[in-house]
N, C-alpha and C positions, 0 to 999 in steps of 0.2 A: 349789646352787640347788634350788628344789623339783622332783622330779623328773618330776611330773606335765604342768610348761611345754614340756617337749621329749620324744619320745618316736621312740626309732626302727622304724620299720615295717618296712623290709626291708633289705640290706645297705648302706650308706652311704646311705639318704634317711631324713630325720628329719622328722617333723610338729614344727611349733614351734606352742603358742599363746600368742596377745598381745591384749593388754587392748585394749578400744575405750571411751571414755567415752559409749556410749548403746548400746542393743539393736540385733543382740545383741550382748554383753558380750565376746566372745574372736572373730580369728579367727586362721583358722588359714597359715599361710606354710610352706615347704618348703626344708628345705637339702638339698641333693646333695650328694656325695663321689665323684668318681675320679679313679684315678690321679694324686692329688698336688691333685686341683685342684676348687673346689668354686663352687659357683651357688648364690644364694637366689631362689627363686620368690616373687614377692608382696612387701610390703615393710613392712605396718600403718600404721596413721596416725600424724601428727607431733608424739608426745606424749614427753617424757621417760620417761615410766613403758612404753609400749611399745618405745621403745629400747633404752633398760636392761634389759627383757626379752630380747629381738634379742639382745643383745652377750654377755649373760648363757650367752645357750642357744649361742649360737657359742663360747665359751669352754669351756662344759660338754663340748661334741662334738668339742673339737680344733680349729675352725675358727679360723685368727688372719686379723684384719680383712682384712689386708695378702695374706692367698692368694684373697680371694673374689674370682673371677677372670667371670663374672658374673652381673646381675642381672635378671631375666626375669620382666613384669607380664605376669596375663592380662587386664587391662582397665585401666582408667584410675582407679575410683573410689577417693575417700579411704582407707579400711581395706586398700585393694590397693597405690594408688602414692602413699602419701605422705609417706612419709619415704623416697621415691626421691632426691631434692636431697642429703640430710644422709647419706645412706648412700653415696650416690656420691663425695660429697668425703670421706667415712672411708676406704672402699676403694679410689676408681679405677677400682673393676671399671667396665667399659664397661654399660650399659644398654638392653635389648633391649623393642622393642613396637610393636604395630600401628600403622600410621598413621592408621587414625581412632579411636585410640582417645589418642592424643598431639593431635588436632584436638580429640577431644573434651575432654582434659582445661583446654583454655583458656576452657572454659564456666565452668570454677572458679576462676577470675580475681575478684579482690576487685573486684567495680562492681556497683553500683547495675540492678534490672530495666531491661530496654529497653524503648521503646515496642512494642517486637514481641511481648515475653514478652507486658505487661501488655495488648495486644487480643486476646492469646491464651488468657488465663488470663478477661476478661470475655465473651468468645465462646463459650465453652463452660461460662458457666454459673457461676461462681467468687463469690461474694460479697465482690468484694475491702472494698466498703464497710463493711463490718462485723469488718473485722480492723484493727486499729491500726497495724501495719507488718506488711509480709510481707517478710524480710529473700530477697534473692536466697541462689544457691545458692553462691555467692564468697564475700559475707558472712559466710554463715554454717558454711562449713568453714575461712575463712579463717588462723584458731590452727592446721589439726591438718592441714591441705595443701600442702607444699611439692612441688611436682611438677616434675622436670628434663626437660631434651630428651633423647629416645632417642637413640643412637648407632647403631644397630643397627634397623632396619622389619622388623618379620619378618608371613611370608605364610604363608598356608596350603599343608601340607605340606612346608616348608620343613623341616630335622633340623639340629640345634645341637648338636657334640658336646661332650662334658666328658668329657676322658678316654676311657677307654670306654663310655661311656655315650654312647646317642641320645637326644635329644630333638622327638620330632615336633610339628611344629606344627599344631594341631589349630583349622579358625577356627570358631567357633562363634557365629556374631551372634546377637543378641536383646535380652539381658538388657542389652548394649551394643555398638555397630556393631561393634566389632570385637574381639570378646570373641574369646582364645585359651585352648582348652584344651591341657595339654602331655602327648604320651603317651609310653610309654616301652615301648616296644614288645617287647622281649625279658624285660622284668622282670612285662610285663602290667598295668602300673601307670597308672593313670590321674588327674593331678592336673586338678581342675576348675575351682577359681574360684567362680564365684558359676552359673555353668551348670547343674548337676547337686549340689544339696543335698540331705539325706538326710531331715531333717525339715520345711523348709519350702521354700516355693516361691518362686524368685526374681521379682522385682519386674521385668516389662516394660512398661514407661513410652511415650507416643506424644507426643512434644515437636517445639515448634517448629523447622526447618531438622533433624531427625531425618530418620531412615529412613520411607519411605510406609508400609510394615506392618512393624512391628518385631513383632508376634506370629507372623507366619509367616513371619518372619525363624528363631524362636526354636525355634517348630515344627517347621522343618526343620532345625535344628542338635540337636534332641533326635532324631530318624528318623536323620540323620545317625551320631552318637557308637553309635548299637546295631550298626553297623558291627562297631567296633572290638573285636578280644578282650580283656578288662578282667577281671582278678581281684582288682581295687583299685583304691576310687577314695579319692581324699585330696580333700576338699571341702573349701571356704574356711570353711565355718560347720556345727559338727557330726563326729559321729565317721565314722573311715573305713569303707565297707559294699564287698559286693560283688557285691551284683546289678546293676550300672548300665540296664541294658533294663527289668528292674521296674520300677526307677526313672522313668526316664527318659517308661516308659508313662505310671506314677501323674501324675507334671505333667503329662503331654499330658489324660490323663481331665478331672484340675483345670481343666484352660482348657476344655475343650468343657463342662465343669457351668455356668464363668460367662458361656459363648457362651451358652448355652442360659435363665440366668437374667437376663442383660440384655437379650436378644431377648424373654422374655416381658414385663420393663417397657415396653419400644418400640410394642409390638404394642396395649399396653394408649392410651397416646396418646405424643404427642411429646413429648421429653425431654430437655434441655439433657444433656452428661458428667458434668456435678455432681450433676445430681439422678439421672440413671441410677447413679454411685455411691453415694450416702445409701443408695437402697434396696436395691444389689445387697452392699457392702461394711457397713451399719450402722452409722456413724459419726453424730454427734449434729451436728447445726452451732455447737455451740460447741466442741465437741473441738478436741485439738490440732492444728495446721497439720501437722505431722509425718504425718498420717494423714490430713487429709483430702488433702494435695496429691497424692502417691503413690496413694493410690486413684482418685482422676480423672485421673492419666496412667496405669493403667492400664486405666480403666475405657476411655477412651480407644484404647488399642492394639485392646480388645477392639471397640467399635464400627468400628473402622475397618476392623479384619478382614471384620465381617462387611458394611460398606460394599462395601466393594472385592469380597465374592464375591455381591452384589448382595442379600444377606436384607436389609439395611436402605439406607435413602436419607439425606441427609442435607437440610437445606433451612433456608436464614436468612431469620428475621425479626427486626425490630427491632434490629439488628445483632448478635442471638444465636444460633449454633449449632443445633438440632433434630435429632435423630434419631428414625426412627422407621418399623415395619416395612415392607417392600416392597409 
């Protein structure tokens, strides 16, 4: 196989990457190795061609399906746990992961928006009239999501051994309630997820029946991970780096630049999430839905933040949302 799909970073853990049919293009998943016995971190989404990859790279490294002994998401989303179902009845290996983040993955259930999204998505501003269908978030991972039940709830600080090897559980909410980063605490190795990326900044979204401030949720899980000693981190999207505190600062900068640029829209007059994203994100209103939805949840997480530490207020009219400064 091409030797660029697997690569191994330090003694028995290999970076694998795998194809995603939309941006970005790869990511990336982790095999273990010890003592006889081996884990995949992460699992890619439910495409034949990232499978084939997966089995490929387990072949390449020695790994036969039948030793993978288990498997450990750090969050729920498609590119992370979903070809969890298809992987579990190959292997058997038993299935490790947070409990909200196994609640969360039933958002991705093939059905139709609810009434709840859809007063959610007009309250803050959203032009649904003007879009032909907006397929839910089921719909439209439905192909490439197969998501199984955990066998295994794992918590923070909790250590999962393989072999000799530890595995700490590291909880890192934000980017998803119960997003787990895995540390490896004698090797200094730090696998992230979607937490700690080395070129772009993870997506903190502020959704209905969600967490009250998922931005300093996120906030505090970046102050959090500079804890840790880290001479390696393996990022889900991206090559592996190892300044993680650099890092970890550069996002936190990131969000105080767009606290700072969506406070200066508010202050100018009131402003539905929608239109505070147009101007703070650049998106055109005919643009793709792909881009305009994600930008007003997180334009979203960002006002709410600054609601809750009282710079802005929020106030309905006409049965729409308003933000707008203190």
């Amino acid at each position: 196989m091409n030797e660029s799909k697997v690569r191994e970073v330090a003694a028995g853990i290999y970076v694998v990457h795998l194809p995603l049919p939309m941006k970005p293009t790869i990511v990336n998943v982790t095999l273990m190795r010890s003592g006889g016995e081996w884990a995949l971190v992460d699992t890619g989404v439910n495409t034949e061609d990232s499978l084939a990859a997966l089995l490929a790279a387990m072949e390449h490294v020695g790994c036969p399906v039948g030793k993978l002994s288990k498997l450990i998401a750090t969050h729920h989303h498609p590119d992370h746990f979903g070809a969890s179902r298809r992987l579990k009845e190959l292997t058997g290996a038993p299935v490790y992961m947070h409990a909200l983040e196994y609640e969360a993955s039933t958002h991705y259930a093939p059905q139709e928006h609810s009434d709840e999204a859809i007063r959610f998505f007009l309250q803050n501003g959203i032009p649904l009239q003007r879009f032909a269908r907006v397929p839910s978030a089921g719909e439209f991972w439905s192909q490439l999501y197969a998501p199984v039940q955990p066998d295994h709830l794992i918590s923070d600080g909790e250590v999962l051994r393989l072999g000799d090897l530890e595995i700490e559980i590291v909880a890192t909410p934000g980017h998803t309630p119960g997003h787990c980063v895995l540390y490896l605490r004698r090797q200094k190795i730090m696998i992230a997820g979607d937490h700690l990326l080395p070129k772009i900044t993870p997506h903190v979204g502020f959704f209905p029946g969600g967490p009250e401030n998922p931005l300093a949720d996120f906030l505090e899980s970046q102050q959090k991970i500079q804890r840790y000693d880290v001479e390696m981190v393996l990022p889900a999207h991206g090559g592996t780096f190892a300044d993680h505190r650099y890092r970890a600062r550069q996002i936190a900068q990131h969000h105080d630049y767009r606290l700072r640029e969506m406070l200066d829209v508010v202050r100018r007059a009131p402003h539905t999430a929608y239109d505070v994203a147009r101007q703070a994100f650049g998106f055109d209103i005919d643009g793709p839905l792909q881009v305009q939805f994600p930008a007003t949840f997180e334009t979203l997480a960002h006002l709410e933040y600054m609601r809750q530490q009282g710079t802005i207020v929020r106030e309905e009219r006409e049965e729409k949302l308003y933000y707008r400064a203190a």
